[in-house]
Structures are given as structure tokens and as C-alpha cells.
PDB file with SEQRES, HELIX, SHEET and CRYST1 records, atoms N, CA, C and O in Angstrom:
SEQRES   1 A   82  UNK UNK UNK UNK UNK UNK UNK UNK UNK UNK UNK UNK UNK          
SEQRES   2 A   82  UNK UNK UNK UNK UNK UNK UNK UNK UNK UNK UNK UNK UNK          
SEQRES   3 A   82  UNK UNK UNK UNK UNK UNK UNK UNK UNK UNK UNK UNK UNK          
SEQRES   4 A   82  UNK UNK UNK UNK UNK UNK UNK UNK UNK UNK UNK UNK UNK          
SEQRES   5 A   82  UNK UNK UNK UNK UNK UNK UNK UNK UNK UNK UNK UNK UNK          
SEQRES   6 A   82  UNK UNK UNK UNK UNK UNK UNK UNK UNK UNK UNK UNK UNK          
SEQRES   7 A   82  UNK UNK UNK UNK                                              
HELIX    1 AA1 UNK A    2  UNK A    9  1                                   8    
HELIX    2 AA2 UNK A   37  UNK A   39  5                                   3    
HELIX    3 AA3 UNK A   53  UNK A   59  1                                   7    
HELIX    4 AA4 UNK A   69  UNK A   80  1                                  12    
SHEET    1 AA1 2 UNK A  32  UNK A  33  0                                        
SHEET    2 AA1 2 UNK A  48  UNK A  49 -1                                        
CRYST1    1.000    1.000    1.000  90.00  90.00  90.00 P 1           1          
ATOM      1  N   UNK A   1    -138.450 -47.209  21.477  1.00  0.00           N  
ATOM      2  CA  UNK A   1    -137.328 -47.299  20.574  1.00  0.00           C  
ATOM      3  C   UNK A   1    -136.934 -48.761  20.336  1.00  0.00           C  
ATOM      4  O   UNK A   1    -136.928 -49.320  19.240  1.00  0.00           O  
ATOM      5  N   UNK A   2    -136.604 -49.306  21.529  1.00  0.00           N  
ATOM      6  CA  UNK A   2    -136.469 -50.689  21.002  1.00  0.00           C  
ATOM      7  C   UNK A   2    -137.058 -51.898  20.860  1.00  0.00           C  
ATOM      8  O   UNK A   2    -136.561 -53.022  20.928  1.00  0.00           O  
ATOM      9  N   UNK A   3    -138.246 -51.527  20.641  1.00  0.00           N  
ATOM     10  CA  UNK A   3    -139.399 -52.257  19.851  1.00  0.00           C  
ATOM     11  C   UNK A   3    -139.483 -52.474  18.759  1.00  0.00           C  
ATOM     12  O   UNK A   3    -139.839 -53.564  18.310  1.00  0.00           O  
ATOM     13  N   UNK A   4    -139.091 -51.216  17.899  1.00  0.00           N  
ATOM     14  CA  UNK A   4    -139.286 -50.914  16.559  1.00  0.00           C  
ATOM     15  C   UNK A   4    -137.717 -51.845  16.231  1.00  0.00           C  
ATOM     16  O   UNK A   4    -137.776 -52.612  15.271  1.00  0.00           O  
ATOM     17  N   UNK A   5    -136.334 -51.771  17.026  1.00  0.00           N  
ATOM     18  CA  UNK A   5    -135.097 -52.330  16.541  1.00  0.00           C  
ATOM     19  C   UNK A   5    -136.015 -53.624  16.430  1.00  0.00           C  
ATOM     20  O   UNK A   5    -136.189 -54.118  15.316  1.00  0.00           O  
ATOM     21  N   UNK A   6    -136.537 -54.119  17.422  1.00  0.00           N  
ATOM     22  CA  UNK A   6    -136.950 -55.398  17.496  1.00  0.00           C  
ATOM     23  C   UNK A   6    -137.230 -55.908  16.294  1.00  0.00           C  
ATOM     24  O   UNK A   6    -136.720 -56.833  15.661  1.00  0.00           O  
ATOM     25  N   UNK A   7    -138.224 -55.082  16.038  1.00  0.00           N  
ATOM     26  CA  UNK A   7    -139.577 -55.238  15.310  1.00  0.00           C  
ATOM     27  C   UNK A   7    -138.550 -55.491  13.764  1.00  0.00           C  
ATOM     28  O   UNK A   7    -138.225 -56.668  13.606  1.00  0.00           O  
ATOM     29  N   UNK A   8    -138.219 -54.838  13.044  1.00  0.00           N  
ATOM     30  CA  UNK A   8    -136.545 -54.870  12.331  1.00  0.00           C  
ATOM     31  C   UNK A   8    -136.090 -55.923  12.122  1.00  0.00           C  
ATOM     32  O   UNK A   8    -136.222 -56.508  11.047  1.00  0.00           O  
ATOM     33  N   UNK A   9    -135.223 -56.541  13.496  1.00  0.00           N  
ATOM     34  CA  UNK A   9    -134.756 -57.187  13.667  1.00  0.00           C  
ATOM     35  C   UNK A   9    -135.289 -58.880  13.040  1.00  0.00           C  
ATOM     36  O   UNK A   9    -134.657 -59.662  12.330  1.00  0.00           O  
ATOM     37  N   UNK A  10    -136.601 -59.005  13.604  1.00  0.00           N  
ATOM     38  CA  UNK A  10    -137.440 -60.046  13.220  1.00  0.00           C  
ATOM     39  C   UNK A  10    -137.775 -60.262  11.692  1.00  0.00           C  
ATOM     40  O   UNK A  10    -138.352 -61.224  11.186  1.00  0.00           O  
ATOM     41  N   UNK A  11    -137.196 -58.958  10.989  1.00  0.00           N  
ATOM     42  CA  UNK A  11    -137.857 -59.438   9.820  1.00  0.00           C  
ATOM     43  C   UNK A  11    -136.275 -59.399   8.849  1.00  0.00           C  
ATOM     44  O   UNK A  11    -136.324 -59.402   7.619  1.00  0.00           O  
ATOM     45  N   UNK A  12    -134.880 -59.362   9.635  1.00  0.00           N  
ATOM     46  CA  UNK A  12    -133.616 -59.189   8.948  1.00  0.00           C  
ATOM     47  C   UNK A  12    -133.165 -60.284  10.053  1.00  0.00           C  
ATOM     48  O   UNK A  12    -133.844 -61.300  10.200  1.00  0.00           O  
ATOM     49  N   UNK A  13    -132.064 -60.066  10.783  1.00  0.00           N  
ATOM     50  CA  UNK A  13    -131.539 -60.244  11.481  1.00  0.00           C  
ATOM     51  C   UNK A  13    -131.727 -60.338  13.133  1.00  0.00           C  
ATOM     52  O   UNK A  13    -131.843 -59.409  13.932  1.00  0.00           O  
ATOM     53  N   UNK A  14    -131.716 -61.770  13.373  1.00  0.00           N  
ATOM     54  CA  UNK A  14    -132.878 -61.842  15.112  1.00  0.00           C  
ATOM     55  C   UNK A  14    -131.418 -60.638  15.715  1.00  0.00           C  
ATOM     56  O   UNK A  14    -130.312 -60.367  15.246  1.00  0.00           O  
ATOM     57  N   UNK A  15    -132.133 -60.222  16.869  1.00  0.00           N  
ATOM     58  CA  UNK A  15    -131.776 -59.394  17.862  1.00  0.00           C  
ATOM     59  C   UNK A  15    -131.426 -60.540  19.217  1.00  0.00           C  
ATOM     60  O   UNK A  15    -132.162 -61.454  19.590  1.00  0.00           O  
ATOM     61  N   UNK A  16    -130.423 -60.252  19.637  1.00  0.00           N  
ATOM     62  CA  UNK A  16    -130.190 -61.256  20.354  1.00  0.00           C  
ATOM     63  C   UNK A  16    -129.925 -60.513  21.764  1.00  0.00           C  
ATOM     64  O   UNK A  16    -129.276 -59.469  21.824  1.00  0.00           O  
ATOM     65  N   UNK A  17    -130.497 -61.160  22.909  1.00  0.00           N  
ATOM     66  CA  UNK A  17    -129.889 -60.699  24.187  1.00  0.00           C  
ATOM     67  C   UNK A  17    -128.367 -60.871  24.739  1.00  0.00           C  
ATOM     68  O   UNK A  17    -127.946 -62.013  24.925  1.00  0.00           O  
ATOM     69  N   UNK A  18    -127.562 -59.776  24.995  1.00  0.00           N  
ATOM     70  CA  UNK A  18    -126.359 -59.752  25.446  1.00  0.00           C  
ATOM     71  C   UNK A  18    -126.154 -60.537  26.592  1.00  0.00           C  
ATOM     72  O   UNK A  18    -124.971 -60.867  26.508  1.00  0.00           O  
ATOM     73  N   UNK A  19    -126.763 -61.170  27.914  1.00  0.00           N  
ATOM     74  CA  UNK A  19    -126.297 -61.835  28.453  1.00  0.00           C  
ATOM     75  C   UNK A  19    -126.531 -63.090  28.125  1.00  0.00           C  
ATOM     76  O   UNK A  19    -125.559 -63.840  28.205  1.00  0.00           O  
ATOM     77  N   UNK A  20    -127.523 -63.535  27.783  1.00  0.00           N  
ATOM     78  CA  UNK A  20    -128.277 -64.770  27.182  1.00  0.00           C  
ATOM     79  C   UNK A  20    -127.963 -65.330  26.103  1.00  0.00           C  
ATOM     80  O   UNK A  20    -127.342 -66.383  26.243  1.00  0.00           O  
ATOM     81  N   UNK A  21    -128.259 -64.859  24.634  1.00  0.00           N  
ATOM     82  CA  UNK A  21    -127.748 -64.883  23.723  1.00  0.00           C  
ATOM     83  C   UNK A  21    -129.224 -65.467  22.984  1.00  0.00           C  
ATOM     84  O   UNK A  21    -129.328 -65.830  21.812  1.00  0.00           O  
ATOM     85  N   UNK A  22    -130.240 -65.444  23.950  1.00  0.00           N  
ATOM     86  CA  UNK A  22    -131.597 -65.466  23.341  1.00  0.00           C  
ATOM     87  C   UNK A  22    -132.140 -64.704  22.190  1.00  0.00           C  
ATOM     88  O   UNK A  22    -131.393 -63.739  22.027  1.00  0.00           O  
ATOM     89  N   UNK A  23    -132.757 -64.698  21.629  1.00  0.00           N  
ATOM     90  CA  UNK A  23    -133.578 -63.820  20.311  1.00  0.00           C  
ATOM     91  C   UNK A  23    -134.648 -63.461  21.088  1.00  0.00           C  
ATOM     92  O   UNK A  23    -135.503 -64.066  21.734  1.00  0.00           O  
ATOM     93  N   UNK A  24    -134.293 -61.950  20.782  1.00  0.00           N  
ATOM     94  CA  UNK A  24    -135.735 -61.141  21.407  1.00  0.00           C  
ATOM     95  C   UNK A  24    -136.449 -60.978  20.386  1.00  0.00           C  
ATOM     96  O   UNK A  24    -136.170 -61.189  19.205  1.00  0.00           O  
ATOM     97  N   UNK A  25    -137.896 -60.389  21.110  1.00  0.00           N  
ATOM     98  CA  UNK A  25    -138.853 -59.906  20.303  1.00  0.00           C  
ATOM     99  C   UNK A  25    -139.783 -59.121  20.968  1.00  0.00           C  
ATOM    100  O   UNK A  25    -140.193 -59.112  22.129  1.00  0.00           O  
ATOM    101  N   UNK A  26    -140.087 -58.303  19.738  1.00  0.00           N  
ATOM    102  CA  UNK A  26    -140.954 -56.951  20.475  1.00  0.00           C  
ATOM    103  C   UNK A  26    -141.981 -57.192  21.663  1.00  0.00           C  
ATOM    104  O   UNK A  26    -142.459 -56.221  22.250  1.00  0.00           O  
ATOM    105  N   UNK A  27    -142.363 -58.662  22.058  1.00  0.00           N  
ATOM    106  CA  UNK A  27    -143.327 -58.906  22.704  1.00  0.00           C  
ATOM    107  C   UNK A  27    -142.619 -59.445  23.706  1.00  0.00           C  
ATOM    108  O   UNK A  27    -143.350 -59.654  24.674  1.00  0.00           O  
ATOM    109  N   UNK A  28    -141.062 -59.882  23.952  1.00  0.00           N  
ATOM    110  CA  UNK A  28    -140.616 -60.901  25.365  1.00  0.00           C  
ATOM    111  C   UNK A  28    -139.527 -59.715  25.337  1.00  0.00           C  
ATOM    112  O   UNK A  28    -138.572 -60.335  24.868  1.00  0.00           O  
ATOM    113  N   UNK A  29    -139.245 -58.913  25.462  1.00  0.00           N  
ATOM    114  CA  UNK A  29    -138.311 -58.001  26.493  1.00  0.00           C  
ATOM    115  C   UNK A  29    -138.164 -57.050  27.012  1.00  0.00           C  
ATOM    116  O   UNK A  29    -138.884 -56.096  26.717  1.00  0.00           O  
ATOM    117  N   UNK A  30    -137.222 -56.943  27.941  1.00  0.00           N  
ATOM    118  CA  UNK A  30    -137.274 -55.960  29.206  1.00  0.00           C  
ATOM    119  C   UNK A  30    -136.118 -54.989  28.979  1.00  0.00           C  
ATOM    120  O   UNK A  30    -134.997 -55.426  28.718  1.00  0.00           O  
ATOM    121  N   UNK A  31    -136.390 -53.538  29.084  1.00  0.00           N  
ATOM    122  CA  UNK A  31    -135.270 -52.547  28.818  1.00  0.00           C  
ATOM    123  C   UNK A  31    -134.425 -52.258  30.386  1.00  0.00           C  
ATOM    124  O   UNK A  31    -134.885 -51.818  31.439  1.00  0.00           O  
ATOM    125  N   UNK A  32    -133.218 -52.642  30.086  1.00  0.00           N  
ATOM    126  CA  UNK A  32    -132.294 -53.312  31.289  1.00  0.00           C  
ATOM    127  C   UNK A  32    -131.471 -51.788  31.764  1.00  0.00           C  
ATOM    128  O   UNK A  32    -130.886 -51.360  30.768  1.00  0.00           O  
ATOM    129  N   UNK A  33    -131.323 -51.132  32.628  1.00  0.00           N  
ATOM    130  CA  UNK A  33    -130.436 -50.198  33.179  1.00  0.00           C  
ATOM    131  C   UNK A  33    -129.106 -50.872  33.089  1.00  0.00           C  
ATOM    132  O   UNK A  33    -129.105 -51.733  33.968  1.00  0.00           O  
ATOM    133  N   UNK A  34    -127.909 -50.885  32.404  1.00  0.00           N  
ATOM    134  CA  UNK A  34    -126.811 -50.967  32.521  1.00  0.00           C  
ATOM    135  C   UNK A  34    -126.648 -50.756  33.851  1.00  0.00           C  
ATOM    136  O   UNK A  34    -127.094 -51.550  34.679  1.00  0.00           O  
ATOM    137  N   UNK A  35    -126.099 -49.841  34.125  1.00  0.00           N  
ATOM    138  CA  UNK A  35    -126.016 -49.377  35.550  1.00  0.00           C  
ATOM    139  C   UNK A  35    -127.237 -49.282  36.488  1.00  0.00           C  
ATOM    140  O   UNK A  35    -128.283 -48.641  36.391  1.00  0.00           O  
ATOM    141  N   UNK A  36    -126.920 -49.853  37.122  1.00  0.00           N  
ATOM    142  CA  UNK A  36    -128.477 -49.762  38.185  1.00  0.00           C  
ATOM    143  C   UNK A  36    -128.717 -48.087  38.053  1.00  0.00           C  
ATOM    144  O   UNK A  36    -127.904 -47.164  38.042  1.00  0.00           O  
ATOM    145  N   UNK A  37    -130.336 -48.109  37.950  1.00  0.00           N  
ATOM    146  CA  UNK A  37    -130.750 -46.898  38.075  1.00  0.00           C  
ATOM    147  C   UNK A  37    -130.505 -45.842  38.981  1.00  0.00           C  
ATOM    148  O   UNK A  37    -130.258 -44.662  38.733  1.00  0.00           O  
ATOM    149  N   UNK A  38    -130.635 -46.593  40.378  1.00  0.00           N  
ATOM    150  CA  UNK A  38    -130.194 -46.095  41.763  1.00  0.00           C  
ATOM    151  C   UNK A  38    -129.078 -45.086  41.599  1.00  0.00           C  
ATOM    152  O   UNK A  38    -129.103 -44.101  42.336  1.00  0.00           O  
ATOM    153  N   UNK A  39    -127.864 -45.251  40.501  1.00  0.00           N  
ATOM    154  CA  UNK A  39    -126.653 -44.646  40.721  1.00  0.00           C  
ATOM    155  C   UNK A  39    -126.518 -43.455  39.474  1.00  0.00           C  
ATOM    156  O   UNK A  39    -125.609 -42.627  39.427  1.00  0.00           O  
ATOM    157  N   UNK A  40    -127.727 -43.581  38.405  1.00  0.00           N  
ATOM    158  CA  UNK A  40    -127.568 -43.011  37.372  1.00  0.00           C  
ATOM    159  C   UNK A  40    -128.829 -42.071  37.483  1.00  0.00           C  
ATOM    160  O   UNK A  40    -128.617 -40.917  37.113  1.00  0.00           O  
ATOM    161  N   UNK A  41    -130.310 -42.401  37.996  1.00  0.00           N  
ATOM    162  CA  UNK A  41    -131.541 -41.593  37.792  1.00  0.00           C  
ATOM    163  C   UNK A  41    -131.735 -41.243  36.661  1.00  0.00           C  
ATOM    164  O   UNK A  41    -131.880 -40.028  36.522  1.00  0.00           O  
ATOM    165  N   UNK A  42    -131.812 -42.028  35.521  1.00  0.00           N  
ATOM    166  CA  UNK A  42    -132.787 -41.543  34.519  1.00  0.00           C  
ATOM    167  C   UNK A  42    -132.315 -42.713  33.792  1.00  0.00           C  
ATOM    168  O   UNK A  42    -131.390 -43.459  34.112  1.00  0.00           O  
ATOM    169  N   UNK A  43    -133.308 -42.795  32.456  1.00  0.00           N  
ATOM    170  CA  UNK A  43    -133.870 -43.334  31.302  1.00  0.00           C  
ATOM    171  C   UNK A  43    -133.319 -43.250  30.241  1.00  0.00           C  
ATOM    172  O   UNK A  43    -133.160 -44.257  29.551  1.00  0.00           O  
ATOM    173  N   UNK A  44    -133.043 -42.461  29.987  1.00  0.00           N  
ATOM    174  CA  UNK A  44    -132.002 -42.000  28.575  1.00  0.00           C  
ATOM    175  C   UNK A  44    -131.795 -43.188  27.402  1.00  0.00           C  
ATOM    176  O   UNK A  44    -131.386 -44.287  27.778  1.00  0.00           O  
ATOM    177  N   UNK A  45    -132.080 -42.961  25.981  1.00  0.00           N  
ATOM    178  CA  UNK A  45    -132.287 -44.229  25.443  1.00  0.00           C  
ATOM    179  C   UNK A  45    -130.717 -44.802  25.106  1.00  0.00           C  
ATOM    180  O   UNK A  45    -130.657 -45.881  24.516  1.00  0.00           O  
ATOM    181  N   UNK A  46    -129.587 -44.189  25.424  1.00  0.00           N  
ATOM    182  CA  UNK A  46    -128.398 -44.605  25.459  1.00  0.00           C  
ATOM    183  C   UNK A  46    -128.310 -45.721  26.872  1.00  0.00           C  
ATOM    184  O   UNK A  46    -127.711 -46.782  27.047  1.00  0.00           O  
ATOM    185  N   UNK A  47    -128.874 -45.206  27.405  1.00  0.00           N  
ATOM    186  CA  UNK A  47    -128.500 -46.345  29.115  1.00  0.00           C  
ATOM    187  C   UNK A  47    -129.282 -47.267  28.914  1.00  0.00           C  
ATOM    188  O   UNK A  47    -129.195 -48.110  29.807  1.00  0.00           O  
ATOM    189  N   UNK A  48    -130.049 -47.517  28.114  1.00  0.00           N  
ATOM    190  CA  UNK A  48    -131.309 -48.576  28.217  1.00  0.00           C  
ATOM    191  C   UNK A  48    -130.914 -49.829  26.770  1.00  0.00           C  
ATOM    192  O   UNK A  48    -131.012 -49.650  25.556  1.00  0.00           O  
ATOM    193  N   UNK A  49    -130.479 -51.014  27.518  1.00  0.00           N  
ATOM    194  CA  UNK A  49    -130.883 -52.265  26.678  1.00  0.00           C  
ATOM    195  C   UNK A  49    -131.496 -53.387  26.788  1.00  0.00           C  
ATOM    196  O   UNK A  49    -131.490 -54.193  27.719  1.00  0.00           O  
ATOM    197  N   UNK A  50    -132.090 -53.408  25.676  1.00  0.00           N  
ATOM    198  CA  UNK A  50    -133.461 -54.938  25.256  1.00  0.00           C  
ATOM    199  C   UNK A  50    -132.527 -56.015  26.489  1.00  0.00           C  
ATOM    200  O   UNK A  50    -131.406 -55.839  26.966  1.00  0.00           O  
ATOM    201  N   UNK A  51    -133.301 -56.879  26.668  1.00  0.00           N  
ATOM    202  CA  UNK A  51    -132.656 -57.942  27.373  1.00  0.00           C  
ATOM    203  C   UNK A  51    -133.795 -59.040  27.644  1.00  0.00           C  
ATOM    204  O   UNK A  51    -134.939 -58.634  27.442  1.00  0.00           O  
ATOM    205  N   UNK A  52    -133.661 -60.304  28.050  1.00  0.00           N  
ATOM    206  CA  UNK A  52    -134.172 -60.831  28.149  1.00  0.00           C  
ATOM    207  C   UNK A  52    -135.285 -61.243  29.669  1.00  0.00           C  
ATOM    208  O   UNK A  52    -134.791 -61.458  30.776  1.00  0.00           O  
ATOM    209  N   UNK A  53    -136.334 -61.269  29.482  1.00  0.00           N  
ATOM    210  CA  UNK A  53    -137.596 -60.308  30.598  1.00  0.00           C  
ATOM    211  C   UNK A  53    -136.734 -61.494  31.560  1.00  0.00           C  
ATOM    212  O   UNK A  53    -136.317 -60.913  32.562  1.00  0.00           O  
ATOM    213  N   UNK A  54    -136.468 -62.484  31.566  1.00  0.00           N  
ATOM    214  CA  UNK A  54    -136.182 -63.414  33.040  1.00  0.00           C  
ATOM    215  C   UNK A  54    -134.630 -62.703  33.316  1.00  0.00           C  
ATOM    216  O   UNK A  54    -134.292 -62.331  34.439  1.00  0.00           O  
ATOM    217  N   UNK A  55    -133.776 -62.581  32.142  1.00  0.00           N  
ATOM    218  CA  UNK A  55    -132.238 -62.008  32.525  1.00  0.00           C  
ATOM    219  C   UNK A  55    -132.175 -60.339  33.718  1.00  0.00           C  
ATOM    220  O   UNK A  55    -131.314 -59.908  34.486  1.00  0.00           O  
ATOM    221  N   UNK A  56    -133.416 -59.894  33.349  1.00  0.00           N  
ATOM    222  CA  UNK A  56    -133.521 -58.776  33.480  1.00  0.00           C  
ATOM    223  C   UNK A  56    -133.808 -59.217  34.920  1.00  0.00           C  
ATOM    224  O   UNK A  56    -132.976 -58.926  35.779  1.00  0.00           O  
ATOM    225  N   UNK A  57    -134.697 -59.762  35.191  1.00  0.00           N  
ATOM    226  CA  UNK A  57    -135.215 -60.028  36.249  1.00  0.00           C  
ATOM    227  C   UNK A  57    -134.181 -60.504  37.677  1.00  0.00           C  
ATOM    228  O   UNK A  57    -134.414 -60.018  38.784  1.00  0.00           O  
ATOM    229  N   UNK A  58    -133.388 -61.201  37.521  1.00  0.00           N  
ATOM    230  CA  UNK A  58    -131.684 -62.064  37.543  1.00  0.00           C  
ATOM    231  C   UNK A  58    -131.240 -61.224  38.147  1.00  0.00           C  
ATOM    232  O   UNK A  58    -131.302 -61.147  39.374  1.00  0.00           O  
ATOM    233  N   UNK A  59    -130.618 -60.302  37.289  1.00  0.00           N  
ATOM    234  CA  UNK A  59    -130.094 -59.358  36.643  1.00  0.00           C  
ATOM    235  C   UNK A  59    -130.243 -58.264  38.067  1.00  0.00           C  
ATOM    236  O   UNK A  59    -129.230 -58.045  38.732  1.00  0.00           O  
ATOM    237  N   UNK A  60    -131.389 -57.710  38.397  1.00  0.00           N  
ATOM    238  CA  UNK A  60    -131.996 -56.919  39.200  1.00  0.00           C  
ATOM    239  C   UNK A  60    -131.480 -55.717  39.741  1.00  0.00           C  
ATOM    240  O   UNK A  60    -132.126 -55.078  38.911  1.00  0.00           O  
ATOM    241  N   UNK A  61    -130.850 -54.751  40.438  1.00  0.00           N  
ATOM    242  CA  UNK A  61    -130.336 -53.894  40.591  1.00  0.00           C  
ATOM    243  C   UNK A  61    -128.694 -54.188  40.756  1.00  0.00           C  
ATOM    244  O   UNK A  61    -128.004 -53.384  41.382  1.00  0.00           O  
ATOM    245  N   UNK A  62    -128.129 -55.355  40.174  1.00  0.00           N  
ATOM    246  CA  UNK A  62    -126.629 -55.449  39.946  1.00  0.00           C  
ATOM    247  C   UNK A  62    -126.059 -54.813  38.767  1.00  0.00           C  
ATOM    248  O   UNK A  62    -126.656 -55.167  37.750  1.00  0.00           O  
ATOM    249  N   UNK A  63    -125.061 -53.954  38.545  1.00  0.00           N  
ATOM    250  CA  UNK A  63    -123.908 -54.107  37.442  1.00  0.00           C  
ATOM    251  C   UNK A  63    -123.370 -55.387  36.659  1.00  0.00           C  
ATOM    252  O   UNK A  63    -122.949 -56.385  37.244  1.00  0.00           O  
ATOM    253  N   UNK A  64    -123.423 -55.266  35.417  1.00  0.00           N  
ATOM    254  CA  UNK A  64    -122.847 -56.393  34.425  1.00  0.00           C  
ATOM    255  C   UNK A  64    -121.563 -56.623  35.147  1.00  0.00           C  
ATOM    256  O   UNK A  64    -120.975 -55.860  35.913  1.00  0.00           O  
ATOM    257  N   UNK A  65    -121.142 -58.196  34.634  1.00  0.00           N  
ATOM    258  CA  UNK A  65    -120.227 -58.784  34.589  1.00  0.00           C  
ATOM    259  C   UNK A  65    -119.166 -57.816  33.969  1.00  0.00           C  
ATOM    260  O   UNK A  65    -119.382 -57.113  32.982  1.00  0.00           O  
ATOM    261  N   UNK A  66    -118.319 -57.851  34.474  1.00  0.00           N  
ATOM    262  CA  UNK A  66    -117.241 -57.097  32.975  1.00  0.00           C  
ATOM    263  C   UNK A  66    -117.308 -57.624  31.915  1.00  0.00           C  
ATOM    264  O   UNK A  66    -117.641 -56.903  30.974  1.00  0.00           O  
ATOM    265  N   UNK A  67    -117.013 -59.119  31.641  1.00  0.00           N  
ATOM    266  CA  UNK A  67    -117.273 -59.786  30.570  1.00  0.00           C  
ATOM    267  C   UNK A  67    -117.747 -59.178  29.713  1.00  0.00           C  
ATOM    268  O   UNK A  67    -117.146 -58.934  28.667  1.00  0.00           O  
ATOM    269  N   UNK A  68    -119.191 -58.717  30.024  1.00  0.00           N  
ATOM    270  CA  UNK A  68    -120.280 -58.008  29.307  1.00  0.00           C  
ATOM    271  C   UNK A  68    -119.952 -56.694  28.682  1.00  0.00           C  
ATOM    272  O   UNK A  68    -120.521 -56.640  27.591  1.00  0.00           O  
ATOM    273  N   UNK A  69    -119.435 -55.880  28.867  1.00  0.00           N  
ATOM    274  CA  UNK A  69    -119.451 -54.585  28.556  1.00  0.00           C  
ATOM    275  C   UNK A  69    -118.736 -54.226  27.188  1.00  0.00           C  
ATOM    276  O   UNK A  69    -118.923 -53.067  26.818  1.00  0.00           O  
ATOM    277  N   UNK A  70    -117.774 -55.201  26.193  1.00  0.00           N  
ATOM    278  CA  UNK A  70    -117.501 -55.244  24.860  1.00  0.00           C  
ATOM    279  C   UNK A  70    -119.099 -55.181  24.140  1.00  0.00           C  
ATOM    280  O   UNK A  70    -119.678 -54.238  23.602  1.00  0.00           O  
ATOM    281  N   UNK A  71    -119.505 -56.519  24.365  1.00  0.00           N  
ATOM    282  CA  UNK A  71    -121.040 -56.703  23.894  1.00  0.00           C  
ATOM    283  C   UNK A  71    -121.861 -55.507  24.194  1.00  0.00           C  
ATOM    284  O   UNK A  71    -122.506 -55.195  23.194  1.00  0.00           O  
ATOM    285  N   UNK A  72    -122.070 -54.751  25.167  1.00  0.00           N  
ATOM    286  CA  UNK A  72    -122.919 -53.821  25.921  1.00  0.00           C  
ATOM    287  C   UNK A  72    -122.709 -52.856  24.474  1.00  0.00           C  
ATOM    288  O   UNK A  72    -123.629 -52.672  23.678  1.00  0.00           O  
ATOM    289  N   UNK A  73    -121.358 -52.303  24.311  1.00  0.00           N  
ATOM    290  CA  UNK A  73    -120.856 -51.096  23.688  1.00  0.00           C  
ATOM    291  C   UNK A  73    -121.416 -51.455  22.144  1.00  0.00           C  
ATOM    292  O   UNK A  73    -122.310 -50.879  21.524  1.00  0.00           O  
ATOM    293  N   UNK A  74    -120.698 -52.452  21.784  1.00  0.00           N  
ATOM    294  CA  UNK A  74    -121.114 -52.842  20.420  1.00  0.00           C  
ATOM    295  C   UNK A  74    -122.598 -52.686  20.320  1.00  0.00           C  
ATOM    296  O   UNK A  74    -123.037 -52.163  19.295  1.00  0.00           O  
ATOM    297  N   UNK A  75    -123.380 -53.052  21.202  1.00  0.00           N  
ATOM    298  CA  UNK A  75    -124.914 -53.212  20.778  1.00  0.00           C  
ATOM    299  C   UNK A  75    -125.441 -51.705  20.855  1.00  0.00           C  
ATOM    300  O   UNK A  75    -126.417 -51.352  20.193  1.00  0.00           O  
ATOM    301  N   UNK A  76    -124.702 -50.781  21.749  1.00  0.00           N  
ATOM    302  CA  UNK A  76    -125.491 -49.722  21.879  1.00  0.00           C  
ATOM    303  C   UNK A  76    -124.901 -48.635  20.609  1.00  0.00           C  
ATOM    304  O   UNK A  76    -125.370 -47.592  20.156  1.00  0.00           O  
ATOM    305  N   UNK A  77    -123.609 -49.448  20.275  1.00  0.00           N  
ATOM    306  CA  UNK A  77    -123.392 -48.392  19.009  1.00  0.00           C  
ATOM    307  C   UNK A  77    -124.227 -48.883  17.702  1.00  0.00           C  
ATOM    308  O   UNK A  77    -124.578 -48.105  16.815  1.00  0.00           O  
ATOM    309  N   UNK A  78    -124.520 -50.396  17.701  1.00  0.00           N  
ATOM    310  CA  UNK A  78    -125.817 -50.711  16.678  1.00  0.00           C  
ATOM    311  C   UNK A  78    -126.820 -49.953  16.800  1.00  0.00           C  
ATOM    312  O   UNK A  78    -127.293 -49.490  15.762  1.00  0.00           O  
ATOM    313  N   UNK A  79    -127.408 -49.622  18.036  1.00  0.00           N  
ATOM    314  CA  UNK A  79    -128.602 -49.041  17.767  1.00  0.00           C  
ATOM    315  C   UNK A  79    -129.203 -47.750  17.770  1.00  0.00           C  
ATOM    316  O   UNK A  79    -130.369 -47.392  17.602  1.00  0.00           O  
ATOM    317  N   UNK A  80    -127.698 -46.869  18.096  1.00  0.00           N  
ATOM    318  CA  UNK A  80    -127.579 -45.318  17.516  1.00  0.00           C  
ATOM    319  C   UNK A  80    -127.556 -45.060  16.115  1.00  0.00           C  
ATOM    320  O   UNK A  80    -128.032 -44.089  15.527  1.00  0.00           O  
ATOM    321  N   UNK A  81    -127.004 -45.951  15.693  1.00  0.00           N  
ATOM    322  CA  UNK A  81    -126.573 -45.629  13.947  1.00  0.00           C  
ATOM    323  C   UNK A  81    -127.683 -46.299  13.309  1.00  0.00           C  
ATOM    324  O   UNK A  81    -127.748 -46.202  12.083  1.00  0.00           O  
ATOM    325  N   UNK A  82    -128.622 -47.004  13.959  1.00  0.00           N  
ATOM    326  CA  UNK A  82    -130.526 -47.386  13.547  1.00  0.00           C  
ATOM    327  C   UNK A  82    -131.102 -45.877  12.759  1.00  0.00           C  
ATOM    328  O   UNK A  82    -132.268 -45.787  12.374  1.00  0.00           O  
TER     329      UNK A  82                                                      
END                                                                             
């Protein structure tokens, strides 16, 4: 799924990583568990956002910043209404 936003994205409007603020692309990113997986068990394409493959990495089985979670919402309501 969010390959194809990617993929989109690259040819309108770059896609940008929520913690980073990097421009992804279908070929450099990592689909990030909001919530660590550990506490949620599953995949679901609502729980899952693009992110940047080193942020992700960082990132690792922690919960976002609060900071984050305006951005989180906004991006995941962009890419339902895709």
C-alpha cells in the first residue's frame, strides 16, 4: 500500500517522513508500527506508517513522542482517503 502512496507521491507531492521530515520513496522506507507491535499483534494497514529506514531503525520497539501523534493522525487520514 504504501509504495504505490509513494510511488504518487514522487510524481505530485514528495511524501515526507513524520519524524524526520525526509522525502520518502518507494525504494528508502520502512513501514513503522506506531505502537510497538509487541502491544498491538498485527499489521493492519491503519497501524502501519512509511518512515524513514534509519528513523525506523532509532525508533525500534519505542512509542512516538507525543509531539508526534497530530502528524501521525493527519498522515494516516491522508492515506485512507488515497
Amino acid at each position: 500500500m504504501w509504495a504505490a502512496i509513494l510511488e504518487l507521491g514522487a510524481r505530485q507531492e514528495p511524501f515526507r517522513c513524520v519524524y524526520s521530515n525526509a522525502v520518502l520513496t518507494p525504494e528508502r522506507f520502512a513501514s513503522d508500527h506506531v505502537i510497538p507491535w509487541a502491544f498491538v499483534a498485527h499489521d493492519q494497514p491503519w497501524y502501519l506508517l512509511p518512515v524513514l529506514l534509519e528513523v525506523n531503525a532509532a525508533k525500534s520497539h519505542a512509542a512516538p513522542h507525543p509531539r508526534y501523534i497530530p502528524g501521525l493522525a493527519v498522515r494516516q487520514a491522508k492515506a485512507l482517503d488515497s
